[in-house]
C-alpha positions in Angstrom: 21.1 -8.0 -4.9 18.5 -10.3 -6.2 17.6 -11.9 -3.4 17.5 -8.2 -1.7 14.8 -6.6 -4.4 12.8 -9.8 -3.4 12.3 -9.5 -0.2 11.8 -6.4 -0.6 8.9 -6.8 -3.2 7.2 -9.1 -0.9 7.5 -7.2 2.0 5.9 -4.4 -0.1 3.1 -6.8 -1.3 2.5 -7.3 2.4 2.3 -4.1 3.9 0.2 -2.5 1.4 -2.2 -5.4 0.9 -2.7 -5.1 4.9 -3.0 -0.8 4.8 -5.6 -1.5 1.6 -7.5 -3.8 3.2 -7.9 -2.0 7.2 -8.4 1.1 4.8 -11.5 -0.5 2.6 -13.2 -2.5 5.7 -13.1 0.4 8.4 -16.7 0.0 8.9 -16.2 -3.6 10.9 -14.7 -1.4 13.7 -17.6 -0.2 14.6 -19.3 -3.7 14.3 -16.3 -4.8 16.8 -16.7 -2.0 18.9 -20.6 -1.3 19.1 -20.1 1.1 21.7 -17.9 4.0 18.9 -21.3 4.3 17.4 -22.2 7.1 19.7 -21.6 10.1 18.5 -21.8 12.1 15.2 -19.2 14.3 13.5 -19.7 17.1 11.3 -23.7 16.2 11.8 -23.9 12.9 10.6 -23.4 9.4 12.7 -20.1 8.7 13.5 -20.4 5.0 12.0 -21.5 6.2 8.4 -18.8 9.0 8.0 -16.0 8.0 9.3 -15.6 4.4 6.6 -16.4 6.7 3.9 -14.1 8.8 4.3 -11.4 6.1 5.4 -12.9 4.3 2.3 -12.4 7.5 -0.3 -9.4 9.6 0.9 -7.3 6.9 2.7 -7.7 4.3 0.1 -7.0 7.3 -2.4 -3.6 8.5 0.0 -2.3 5.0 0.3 -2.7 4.4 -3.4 -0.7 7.4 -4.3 1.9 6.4 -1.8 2.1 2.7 -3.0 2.1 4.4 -6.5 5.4 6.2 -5.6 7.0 3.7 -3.7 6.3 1.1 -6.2 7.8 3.3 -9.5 10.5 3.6 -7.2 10.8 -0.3 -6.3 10.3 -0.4 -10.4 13.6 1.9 -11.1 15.6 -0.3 -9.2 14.6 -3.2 -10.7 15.3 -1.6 -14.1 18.8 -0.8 -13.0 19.3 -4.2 -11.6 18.3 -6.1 -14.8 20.4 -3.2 -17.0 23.7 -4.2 -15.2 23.0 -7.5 -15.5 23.1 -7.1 -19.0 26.0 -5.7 -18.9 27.4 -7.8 -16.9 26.8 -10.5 -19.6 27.8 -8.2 -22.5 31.0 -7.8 -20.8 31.5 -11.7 -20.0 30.5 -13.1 -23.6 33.3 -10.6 -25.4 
């Protein structure tokens, strides 16, 4: 079970680490890819909008879902460590 919530944590740590970081650097697509710059959408340049709004409100959605998924992640460490308590409560009597 330990060796489980590990892996698990790190796998965590890796997949929202990567989601954070394509969220916050969006604008380098358009540094790759000169040729997306075309364009504009809702009247300003398709370059400029589209990182801020990657940058605000999908940083801000993945936070929220890390948020959840890591109080979750949390709980079941809690319960892990509680029945290992009483695992050794039960042991020492």
């Amino acid at each position: 079970m330990k060796e489980k919530l590990y892996r698990k944590e790190i796998m965590l740590t890796i997949v929202f680490s990567i989601l954070l970081m394509l969220f916050g650097h969006s604008a380098s697509i358009f540094v790759l890819f000169p040729s997306l710059q075309n364009g504009t959408m809702w009247g300003f340049p398709i370059q400029y909008i589209v990182p801020i709004l990657l940058g605000w409100f999908g940083m801000a959605g993945v936070c929220l879902v890390m948020t959840l998924v890591c109080n979750k992640f949390d709980d079941e460490m809690d319960d892990y460590v509680k029945s290992q308590e009483k695992q050794n409560v039960e042991v020492t009597e």
